[in-house]
C-alpha positions in Angstrom: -40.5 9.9 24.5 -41.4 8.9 21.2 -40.7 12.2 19.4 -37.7 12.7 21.1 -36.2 9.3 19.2 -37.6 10.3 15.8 -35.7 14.2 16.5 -32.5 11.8 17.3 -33.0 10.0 14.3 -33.3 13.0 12.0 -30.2 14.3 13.3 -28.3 11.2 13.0 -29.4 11.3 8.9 -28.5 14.9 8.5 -25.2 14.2 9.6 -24.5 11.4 7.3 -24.6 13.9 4.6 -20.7 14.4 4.8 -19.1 17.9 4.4 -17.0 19.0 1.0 -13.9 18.9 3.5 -15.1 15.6 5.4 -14.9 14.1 2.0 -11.3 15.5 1.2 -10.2 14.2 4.6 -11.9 10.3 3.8 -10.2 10.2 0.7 -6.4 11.4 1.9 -7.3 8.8 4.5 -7.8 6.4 1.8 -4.5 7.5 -0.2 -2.2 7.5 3.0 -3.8 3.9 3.8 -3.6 2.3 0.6 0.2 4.0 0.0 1.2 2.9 3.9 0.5 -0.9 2.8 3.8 -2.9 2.5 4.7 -3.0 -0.9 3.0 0.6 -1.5 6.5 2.7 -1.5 8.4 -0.3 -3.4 5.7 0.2 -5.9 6.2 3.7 -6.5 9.9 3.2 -6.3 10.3 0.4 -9.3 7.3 2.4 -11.2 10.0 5.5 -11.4 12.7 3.6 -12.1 10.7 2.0 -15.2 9.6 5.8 -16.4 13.6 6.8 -15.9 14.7 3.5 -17.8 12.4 4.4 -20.8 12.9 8.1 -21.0 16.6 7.4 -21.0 16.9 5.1 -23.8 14.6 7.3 -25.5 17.0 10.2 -25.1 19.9 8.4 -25.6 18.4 7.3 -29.7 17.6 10.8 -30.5 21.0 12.3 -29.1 22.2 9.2 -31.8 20.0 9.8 -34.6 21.1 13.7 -34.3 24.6 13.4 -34.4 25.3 11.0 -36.1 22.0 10.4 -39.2 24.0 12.3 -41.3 27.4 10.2 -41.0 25.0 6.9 -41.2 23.2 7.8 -44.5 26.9 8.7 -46.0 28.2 5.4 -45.0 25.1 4.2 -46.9 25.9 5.9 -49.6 29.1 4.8 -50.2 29.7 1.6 -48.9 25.9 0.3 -48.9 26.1 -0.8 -46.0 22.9 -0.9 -43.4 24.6 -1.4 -39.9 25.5 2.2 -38.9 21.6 3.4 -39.9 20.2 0.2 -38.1 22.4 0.5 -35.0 21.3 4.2 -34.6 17.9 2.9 -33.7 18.6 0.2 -31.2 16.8 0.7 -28.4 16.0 -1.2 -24.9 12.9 -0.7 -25.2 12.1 -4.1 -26.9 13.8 -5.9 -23.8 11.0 -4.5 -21.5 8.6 -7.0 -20.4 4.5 -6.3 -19.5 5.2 -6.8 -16.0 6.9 -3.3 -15.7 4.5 -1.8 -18.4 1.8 -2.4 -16.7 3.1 0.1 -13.8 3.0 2.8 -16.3 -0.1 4.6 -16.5 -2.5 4.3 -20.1 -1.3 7.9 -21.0 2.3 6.8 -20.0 2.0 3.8 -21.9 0.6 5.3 -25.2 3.4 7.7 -25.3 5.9 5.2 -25.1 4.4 3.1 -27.7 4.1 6.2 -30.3 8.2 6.8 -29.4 8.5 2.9 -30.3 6.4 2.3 -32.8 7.7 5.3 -35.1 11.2 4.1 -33.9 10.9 0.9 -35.2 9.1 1.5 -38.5 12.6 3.5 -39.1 14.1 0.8 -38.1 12.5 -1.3 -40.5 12.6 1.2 -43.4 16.2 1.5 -43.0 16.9 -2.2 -42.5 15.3 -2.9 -45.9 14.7 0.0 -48.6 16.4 0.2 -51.4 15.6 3.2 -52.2 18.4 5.8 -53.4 20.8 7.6 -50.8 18.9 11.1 -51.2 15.6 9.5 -50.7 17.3 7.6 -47.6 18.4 10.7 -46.5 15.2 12.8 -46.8 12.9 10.0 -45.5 15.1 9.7 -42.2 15.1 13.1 -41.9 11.1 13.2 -42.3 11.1 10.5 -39.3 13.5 11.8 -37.5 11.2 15.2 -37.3 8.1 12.3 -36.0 10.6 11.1 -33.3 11.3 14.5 -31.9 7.5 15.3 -31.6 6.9 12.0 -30.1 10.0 12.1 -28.0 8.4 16.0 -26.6 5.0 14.1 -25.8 6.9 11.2 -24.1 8.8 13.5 -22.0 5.8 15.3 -21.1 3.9 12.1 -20.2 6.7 10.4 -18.3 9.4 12.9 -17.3 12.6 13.7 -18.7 15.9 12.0 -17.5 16.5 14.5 -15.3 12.9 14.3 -13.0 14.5 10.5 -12.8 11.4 8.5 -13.2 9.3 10.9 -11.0 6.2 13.2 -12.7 7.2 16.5 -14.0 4.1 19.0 -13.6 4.7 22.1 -15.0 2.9 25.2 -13.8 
């Protein structure tokens, strides 16, 4: 009877050994429990709405700074006057608080600091220089060109307005 328990035994230690597909199934198990939690879908729902928020007020500065840099630098020109330069980089971005941050991902986050970062340095260059109106005008135009890259690389990170806060994942 002895051997018999050790066979048993074997059998039972071979079969821990779990299968490629027994180890797809315990994980989906893990991902529908963990999202089937209350709270889970609430979650998922604010995190979208964050990514939507963000990749809207990005949109909405680079549709300003491209129509309307050039009026802005002429008004700079001739009046010398910084408002319509500084109010084409306003953003809501500096509103946002780490609380809904942190729902972003690292890579999510990253991309929207890049965006913000860049934006505000323009924001700071045209709040302050006194450099000549050509100069303005080329050095916005050399940030504007570090926006859009950034602004491609946010979208790609976080989704454009239109996927409306949810991932975009292009085949």
């Amino acid at each position: 009877m002895a051997p018999r328990l050790k066979l048993k035994a074997r059998a039972k230690t071979k079969a821990a050994k779990p299968t490629a597909a027994e180890l797809v199934e315990h994980e989906l198990a893990r991902l529908l429990a963990r999202l089937s939690k209350p709270g889970a879908d609430r979650w998922e729902q604010d995190t979208a709405r964050v990514r939507h928020l963000l990749s809207l007020d990005a949109d909405a500065v680079m549709r300003r700074l491209a129509s309307k840099q050039d009026e802005a630098v002429g008004l700079f020109s001739r009046l010398r006057t910084r408002e319509g330069m500084v109010d084409l980089c306003r953003s809501g971005f500096t509103t946002i608080t780490f609380s809904e941050l942190v729902r972003l991902d690292p890579a999510e986050q990253q991309a929207v600091q890049a965006f913000h970062h860049v934006l505000h340095e323009l924001r700071w260059y045209v709040s302050y220089t006194e450099d000549m109106p050509s100069t303005v005008k080329s050095t916005v135009t050399l940030f504007v060109a570090r926006l859009e890259d950034l602004h491609r690389a946010l979208n790609a990170a976080i989704g454009p307005p239109g996927a409306k806060g949810h991932r975009v994942i292009d085949l």
